[in-house]
C-alpha positions, 0 to 999 in steps of 0.5 A, spaced: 687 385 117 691 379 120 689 372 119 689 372 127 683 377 126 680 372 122 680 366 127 679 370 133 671 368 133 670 361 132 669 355 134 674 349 135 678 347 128 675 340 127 681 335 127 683 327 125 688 323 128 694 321 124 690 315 125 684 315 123 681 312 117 680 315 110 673 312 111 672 316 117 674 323 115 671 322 108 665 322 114 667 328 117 668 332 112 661 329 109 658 332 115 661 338 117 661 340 110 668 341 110 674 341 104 679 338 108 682 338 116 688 338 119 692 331 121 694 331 128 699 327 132 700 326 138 697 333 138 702 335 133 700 338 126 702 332 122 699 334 115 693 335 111 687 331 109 683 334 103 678 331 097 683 332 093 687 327 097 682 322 097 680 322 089 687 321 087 688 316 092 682 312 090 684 313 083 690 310 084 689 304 089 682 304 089 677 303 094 683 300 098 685 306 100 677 307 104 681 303 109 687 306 110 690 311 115 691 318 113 696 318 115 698 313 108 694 319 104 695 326 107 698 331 105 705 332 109 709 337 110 703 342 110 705 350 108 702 354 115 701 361 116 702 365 123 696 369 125 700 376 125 701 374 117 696 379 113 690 377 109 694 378 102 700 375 104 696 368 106 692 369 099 699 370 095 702 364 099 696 360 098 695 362 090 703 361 089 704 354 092 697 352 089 693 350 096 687 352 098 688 350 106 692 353 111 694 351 118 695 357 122 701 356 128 704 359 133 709 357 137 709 351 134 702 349 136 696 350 130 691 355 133 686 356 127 686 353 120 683 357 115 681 357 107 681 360 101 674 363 101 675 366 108 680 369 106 676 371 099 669 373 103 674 378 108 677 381 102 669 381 098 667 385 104 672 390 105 671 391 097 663 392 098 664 396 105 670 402 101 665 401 095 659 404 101 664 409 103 665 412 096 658 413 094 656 416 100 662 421 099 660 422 093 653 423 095 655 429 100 659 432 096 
């Protein structure tokens, strides 16, 4: 299974500006109930804004930090997947590099964004259907 195959069915990824304050997106990611979104600028994947981000920061600089631009706080430089990218490869960068988000990009453009527990649901998934198979061979037998 591709990460492609993953973000085929759903909605618009949710995105904040390079320029939106740390105080709308902390608003965002309340809302939605969401761990983290994507940075854009000028369309562009600039970095990645997460809960994490917003405790160390304020931890930090303090409630200061509540009026700032992401893009003084986000996480720059952020690992991406491609969509032909396998499920186990995605986890293995995610669980190697420490991160819990990835932007999915394409010919430089993000296309999807996907999370730790997606990949975790798809995998369970998969766990609990072969499981299904096994027991009804074994009941035919």
């Amino acid at each position: 299974m591709t990460i492609g195959r993953i973000i085929e069915s759903r909605d618009t990824v949710v995105t904040c500006d390079i320029s939106t304050t740390v105080r709308d997106a902390v608003g965002i990611l309340a809302e939605k109930r969401i761990g983290a979104v994507p940075v854009l600028e000028n369309g562009e994947i600039a970095g990645i804004f997460s809960e994490r981000d917003v405790i160390y920061k304020l931890s930090e600089l303090g409630a200061d930090v509540l009026d700032m631009p992401l893009g003084h706080i986000m996480t720059v430089l952020p690992v991406t997947v491609e969509p032909e990218a396998s499920v186990m490869a995605a986890l293995s960068l995610m669980t190697r590099r420490r991160i819990r988000h990835l932007p999915v990009v394409k010919d430089g453009a993000m296309v999807g964004f996907v999370s730790i527990g997606d990949l975790v649901k798809y995998r369970i998934d998969k766990i609990e259907n072969e499981a299904a198979a096994m027991r009804d061979y074994i009941q035919m037998a």
